[in-house]
C-alpha positions in Angstrom: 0.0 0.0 0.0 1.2 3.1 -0.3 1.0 4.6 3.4 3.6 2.0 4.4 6.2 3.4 1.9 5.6 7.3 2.9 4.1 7.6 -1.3 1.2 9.3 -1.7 -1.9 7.7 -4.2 -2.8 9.9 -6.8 -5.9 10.0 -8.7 -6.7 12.0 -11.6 -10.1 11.7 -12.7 -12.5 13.3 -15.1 -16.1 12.6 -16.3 -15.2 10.8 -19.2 -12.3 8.2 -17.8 -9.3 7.7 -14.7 -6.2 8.9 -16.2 -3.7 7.5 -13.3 -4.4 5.9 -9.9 -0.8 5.1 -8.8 2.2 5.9 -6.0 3.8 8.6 -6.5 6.9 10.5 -4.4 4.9 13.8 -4.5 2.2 15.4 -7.1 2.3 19.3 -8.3 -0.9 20.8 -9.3 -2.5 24.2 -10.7 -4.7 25.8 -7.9 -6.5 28.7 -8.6 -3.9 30.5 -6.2 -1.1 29.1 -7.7 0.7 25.9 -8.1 1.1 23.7 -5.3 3.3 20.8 -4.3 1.9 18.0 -2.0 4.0 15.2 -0.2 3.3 12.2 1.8 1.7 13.5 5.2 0.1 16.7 3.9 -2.3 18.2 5.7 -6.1 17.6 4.8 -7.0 20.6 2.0 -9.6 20.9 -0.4 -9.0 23.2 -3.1 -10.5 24.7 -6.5 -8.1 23.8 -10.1 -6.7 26.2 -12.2 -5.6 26.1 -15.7 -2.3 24.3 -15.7 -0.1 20.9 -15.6 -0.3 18.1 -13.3 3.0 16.5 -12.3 3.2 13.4 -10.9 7.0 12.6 -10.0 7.9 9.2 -8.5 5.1 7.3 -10.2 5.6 4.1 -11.6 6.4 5.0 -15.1 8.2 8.5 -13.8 7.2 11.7 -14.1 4.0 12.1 -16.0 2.5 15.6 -16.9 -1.5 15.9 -17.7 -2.7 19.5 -18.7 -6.1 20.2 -16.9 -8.2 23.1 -17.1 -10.7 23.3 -14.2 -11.7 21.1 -11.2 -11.6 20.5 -7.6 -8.3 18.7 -5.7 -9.2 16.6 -1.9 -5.5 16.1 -0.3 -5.5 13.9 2.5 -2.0 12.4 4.7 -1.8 9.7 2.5 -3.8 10.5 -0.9 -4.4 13.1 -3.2 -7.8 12.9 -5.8 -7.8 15.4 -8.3 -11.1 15.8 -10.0 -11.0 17.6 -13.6 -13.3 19.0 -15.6 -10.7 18.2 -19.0 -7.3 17.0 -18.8 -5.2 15.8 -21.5 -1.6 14.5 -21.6 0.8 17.3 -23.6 0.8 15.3 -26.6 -3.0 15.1 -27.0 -3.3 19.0 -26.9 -4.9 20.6 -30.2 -2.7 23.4 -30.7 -4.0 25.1 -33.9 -7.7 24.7 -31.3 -5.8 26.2 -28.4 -5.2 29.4 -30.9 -8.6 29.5 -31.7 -9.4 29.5 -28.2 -7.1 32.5 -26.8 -8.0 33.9 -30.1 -12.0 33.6 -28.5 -10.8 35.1 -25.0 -9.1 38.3 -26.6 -12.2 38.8 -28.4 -14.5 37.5 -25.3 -12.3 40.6 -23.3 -12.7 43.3 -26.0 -16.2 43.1 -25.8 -17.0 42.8 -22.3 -17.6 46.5 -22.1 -19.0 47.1 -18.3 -19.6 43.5 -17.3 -17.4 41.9 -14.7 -18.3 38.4 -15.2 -17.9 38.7 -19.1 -14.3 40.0 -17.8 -14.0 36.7 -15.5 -15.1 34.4 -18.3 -12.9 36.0 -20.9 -10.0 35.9 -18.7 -10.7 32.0 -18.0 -10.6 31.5 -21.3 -7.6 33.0 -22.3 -5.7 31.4 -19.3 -6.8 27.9 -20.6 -6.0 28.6 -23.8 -2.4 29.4 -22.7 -1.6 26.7 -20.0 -2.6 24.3 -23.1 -0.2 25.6 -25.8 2.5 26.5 -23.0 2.1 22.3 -21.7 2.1 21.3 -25.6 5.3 23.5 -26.3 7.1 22.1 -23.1 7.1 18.5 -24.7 8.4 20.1 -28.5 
């Protein structure tokens, strides 16, 4: 199990399929605050995705990056659960669709005009749109 060898189990899941349940050393993930690193023997947090990667270091078949875009993270002493809305390994990204979508944000923020949310959405947008091509660059 993996409390017995001070590893964490990591589970990244989204609606449409598990894309790792394994050990892993320690896991890095996109908060809406920033990135955050988690270790065996964290304390107990639950806390809202951001656009960004998903590192898992130490796993079985070593580091392993997912891109995700949105979704909700439970850490726990012994086990993080990470639960996306979309997440893709780097070499699945559509890049050319990426464009199209900061290309939709830009435009999404020039017409806002007085509305904060269309501000909020735009800017979600756009920060998807570049975690995705910045995560498909890295593995170029």
């Amino acid at each position: 199990m993996a409390d017995e060898t001070n590893e964490l189990r990591v589970r990244l899941v989204t609606p449409e399929r598990i894309l790792f349940d394994h050990a892993a050393a320690a896991v890095e993930l996109p908060s809406k605050s920033g990135y955050l690193e988690v270790l065996y023997g964290h304390a107990p947090l639950l806390a809202e995705l951001g656009a960004g990667d998903v590192t898992l270091h130490g796993g079985p078949d070593g580091e392993q990056r997912y891109n995700v875009s949105w979704g909700f993270v439970e850490v726990l002493p012994d086990r993080v659960t990470i639960l996306a809305s979309d997440a893709l390994k780097p070499q699945e990204i559509d890049v050319p669709r990426a464009h199209e979508q900061l290309d939709r944000g830009i435009k999404m923020w020039n017409e806002a005009g007085d509305s904060e949310d269309a501000y909020t959405e735009a800017l979600r947008v756009i920060a998807e749109a570049e975690a995705k091509m910045a995560s498909a660059q890295a593995t170029h």
